[in-house]
C-alpha positions in Angstrom: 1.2 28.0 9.8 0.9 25.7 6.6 0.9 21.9 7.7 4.0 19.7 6.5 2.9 17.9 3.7 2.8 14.6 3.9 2.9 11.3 1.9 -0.6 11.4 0.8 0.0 15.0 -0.9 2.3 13.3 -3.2 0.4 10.7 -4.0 -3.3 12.2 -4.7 -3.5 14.4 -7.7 -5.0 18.1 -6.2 -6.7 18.3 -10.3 -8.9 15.3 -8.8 -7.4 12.5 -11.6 -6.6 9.4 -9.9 -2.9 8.4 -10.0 -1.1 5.5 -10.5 0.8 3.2 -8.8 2.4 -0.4 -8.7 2.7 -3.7 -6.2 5.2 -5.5 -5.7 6.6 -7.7 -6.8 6.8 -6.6 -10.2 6.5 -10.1 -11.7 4.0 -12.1 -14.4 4.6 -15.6 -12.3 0.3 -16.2 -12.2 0.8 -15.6 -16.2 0.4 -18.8 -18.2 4.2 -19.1 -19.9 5.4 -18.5 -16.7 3.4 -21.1 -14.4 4.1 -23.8 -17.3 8.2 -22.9 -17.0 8.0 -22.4 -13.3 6.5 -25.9 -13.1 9.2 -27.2 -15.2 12.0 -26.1 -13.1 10.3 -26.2 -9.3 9.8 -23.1 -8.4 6.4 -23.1 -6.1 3.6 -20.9 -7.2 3.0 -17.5 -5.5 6.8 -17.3 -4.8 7.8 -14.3 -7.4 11.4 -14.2 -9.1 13.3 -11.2 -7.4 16.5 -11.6 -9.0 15.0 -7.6 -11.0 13.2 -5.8 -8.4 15.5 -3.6 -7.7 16.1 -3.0 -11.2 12.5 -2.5 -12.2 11.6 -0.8 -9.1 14.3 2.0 -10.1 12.3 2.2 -13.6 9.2 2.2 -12.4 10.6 5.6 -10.3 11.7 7.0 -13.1 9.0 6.5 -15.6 7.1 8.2 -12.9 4.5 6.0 -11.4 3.1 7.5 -8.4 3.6 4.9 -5.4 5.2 1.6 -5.2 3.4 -0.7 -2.9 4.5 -4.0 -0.8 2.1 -6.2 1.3 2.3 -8.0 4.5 2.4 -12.1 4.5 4.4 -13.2 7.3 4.1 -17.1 6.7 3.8 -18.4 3.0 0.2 -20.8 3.2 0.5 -22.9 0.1 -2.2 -24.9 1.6 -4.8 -22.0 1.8 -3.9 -19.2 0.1 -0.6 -20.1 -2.3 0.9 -16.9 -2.5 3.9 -14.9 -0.9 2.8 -11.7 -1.2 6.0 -9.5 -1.7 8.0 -12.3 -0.8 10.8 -9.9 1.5 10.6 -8.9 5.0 8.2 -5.4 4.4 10.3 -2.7 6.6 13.7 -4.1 5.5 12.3 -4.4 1.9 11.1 -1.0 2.0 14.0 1.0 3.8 16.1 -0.7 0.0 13.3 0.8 -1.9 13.9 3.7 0.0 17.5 3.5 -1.5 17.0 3.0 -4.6 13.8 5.2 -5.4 13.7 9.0 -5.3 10.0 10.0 -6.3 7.1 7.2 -5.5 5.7 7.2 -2.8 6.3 4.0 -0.8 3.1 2.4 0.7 2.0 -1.0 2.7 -1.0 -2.8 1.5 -1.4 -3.6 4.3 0.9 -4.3 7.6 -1.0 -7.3 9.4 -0.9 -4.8 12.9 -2.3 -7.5 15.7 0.0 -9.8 14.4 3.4 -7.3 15.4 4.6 -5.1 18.3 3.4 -1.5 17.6 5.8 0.1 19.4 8.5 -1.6 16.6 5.9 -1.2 14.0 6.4 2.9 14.8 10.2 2.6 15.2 10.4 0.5 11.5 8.0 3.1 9.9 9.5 5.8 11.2 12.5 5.1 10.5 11.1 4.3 6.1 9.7 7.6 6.7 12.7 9.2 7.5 15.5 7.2 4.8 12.6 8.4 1.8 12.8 12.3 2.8 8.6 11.7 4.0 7.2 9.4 1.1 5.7 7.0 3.1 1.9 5.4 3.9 1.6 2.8 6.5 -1.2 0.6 5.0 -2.8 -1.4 7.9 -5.0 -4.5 8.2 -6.2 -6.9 11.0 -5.5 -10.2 8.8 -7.7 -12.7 7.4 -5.3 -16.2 8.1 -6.6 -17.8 11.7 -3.9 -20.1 11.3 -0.9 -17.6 11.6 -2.5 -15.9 15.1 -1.7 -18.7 17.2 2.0 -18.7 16.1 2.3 -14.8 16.9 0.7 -15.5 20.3 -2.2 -13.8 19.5 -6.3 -14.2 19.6 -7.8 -14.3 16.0 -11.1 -13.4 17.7 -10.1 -10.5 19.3 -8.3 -8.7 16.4 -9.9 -6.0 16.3 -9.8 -4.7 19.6 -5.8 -5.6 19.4 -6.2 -3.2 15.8 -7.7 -0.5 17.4 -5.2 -0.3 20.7 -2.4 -0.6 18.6 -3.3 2.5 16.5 -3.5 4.4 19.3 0.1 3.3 20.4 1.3 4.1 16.9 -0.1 7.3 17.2 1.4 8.0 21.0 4.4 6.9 19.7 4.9 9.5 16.6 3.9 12.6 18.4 6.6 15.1 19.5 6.7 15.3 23.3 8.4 18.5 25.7 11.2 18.2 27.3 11.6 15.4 29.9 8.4 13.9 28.8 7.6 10.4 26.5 5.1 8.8 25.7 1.3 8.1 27.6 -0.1 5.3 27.5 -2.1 4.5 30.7 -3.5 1.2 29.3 -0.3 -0.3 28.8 1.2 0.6 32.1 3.2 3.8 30.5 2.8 7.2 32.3 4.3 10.1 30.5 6.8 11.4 32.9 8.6 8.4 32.6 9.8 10.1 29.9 10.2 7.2 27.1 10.0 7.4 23.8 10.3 6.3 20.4 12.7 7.7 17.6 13.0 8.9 14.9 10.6 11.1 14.8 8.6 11.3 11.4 9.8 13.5 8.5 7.1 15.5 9.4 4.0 15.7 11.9 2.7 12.4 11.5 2.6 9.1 9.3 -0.4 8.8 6.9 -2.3 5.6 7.9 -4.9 3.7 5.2 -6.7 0.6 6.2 -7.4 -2.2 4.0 -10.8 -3.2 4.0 -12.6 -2.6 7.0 -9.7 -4.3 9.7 -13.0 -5.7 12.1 -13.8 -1.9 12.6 -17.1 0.4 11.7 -17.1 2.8 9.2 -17.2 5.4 11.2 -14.1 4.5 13.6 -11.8 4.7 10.2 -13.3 7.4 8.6 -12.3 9.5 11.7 -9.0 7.2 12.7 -7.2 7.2 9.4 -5.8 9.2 6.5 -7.4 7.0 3.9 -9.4 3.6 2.7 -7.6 1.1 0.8 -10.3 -0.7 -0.7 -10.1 -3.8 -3.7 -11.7 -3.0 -6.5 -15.6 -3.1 -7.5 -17.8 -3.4 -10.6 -18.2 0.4 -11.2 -21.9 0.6 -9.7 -20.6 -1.3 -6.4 -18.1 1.2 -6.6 -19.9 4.5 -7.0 -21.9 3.2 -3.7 -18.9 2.6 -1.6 -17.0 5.5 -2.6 -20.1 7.8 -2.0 -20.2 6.0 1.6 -16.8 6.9 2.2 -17.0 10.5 0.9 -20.2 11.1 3.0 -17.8 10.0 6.4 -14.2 10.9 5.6 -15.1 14.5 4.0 -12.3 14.6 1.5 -9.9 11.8 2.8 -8.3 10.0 0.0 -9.8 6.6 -1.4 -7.4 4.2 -2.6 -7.6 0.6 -4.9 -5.2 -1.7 -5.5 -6.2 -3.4 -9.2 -5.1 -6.6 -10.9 -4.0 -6.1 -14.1 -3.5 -8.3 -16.9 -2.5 -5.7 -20.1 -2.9 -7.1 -23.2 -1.0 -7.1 -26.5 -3.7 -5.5 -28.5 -4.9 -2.3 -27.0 -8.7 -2.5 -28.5 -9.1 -5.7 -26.5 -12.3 -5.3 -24.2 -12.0 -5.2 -20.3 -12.8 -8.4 -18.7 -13.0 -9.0 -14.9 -10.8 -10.8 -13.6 -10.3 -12.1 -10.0 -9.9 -8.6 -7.9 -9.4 -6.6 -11.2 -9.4 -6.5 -14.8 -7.8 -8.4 -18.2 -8.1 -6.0 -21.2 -6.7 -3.3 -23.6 -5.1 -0.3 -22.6 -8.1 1.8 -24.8 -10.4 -0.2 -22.6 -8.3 0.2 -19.6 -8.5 3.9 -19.7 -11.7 4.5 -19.6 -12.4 2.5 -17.2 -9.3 4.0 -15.0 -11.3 7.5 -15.9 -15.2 6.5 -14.5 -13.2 5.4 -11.4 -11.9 8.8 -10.9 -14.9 10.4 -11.7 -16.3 8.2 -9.0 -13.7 9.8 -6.4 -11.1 7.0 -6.7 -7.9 8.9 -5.9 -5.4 6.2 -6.6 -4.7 2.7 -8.1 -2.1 0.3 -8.0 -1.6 -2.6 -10.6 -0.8 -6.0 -9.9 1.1 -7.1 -12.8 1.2 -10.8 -11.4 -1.7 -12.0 -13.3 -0.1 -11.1 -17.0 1.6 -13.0 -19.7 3.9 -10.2 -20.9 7.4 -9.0 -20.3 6.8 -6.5 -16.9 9.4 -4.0 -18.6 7.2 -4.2 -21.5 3.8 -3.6 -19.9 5.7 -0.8 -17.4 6.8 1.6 -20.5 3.3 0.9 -22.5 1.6 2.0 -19.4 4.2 5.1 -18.8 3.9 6.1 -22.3 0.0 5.4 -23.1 -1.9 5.6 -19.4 0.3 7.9 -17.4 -0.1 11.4 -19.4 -4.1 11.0 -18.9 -3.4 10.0 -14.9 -0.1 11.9 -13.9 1.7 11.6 -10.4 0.9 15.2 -8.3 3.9 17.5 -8.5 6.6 15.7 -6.1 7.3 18.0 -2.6 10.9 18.9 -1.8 13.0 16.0 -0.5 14.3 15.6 3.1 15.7 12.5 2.3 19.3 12.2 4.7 22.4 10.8 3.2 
């Protein structure tokens, strides 16, 4: 029998062109015109205005943008880091997006997974999964803020043994059990015939997992744990090296960039790196969007933070000028419930 398709069909084109997608929050707050206004009237930098997300997260569906990510950042670091990340709670933020959105596919990047319980990380993804008819990708990471593990009760040090345990629980707790059995987890205490378990169940077999960056673990442990890399972006020859690595282990798994865009007003203006991404012309942008598909990048998602124009503006120049040469894969039927 055909496999249920999953998530990761809708998001990777099967012609081989990457896709495109966007993070949350769809703001310009790093832009210059906004810092100098946000300054003016105390709003702290890296906290994003969501008074529109819903708004432009419904548009962004609709112009047909292939995913919509949100990321993980339980505390908000001024100090250190200075920014929010998606600001909301990520399940309860997605299970809205999940509301409100009908196509894109909804994605993590990443959940911080030593820092939560994994049997209510499965329950809260499942349950995303579920609301969205199957449109969802649980992005993982083992975090990279030593001050937030002591706070969770957790070992920084030993992340990545947490990482990798907790996979394996997430995994256990997904799968479809017979009748008057549950879940087996031996290390944790758990025989099966106790016969607990987690629900809901998936919208179909399984949740696609992608890890961001390398989550303390080899190579070789993600390429045969996970669905897919999540990966920031590279200079192209980095790139070409790192995506060849990762084609060479994963045999056809998905490899996916999240990019930080800054889309100017002039579309011949040159591409420019910027911190984790690019400042530049759409012209510019597109070929460089099309040697990273050549390369085997299957999908990237823009950052809009870092820009100094209107978000609606840059969302419809990018929907009417970038999306024809990288179109979302055909959308699988629904099985969203009421």
């Amino acid at each position: 029998m055909p496999s249920t398709p999953t998530a990761l069909d809708r998001l990777v084109n099967p012609d081989g062109r990457l896709t495109l997608g966007l993070e949350l929050p769809l703001d310009n707050d790093w832009g210059a015109t906004r810092l100098r206004a946000d300054r003016a009237t105390g709003r702290p930098f890296g906290v994003a205005d969501l008074t529109e997300h819903a708004r432009l997260a419904r548009l962004a569906d609709e112009l047909g943008f292939a995913a919509l990510w949100v990321r993980d950042v339980p505390l908000y670091d001024p100090q250190q880091f200075g920014d929010a990340g998606s600001v909301f709670e990520t399940f309860t933020h997605l299970g809205h997006l999940a509301a409100v959105t009908e196509r894109a596919v909804l994605g993590t990047a990443a959940v911080v997974l030593p820092l939560r319980r994994p049997l209510l990380v499965a329950k809260a993804a499942a349950t995303v999964d579920v609301l969205s008819g199957g449109r969802f990708i649980l992005g993982l990471a083992s975090g990279d803020r030593p001050v937030e593990y002591p706070l969770f009760g957790e070992d920084f040090e030993s992340r990545g043994a947490t990482f990798r345990q907790n996979v394996d629980i997430l995994r256990a707790a997904w799968a479809t059990y017979p009748s008057e059995q549950g879940m087996n987890l031996p290390h944790v205490g758990l025989p099966g015939d106790r016969g607990l378990d987690v629900l809901p169940k998936p919208a179909g077999a399984t949740i696609p997992l992608a890890i961001a960056g390398h989550a303390q673990q080899s190579a070789e442990w993600i390429a045969r744990n996970v669905d897919a890399s999540l990966n920031y972006p590279r200079p192209l020859g980095a790139l070409r090296l790192k995506t060849h690595e990762w084609q060479q282990l994963a045999k056809g798994k998905p490899y996916l960039t999240p990019m930080q865009l800054d889309l100017t007003t002039d579309p011949d203006t040159p591409a420019t790196a910027i911190r984790l991404g690019l400042r530049t012309g759409r012209h510019a942008l597109r070929e460089h969007l099309k040697a990273m598909s050549d390369l085997g990048v299957a999908h990237v998602s823009f950052n809009l933070r870092p820009g100094d124009r209107p978000v609606e503006e840059v969302l419809q120049e990018l929907a009417e000028e970038l999306l024809p040469h990288f179109p979302s894969a055909a959308p699988m039927p629904s099985t969203a419930t009421a």
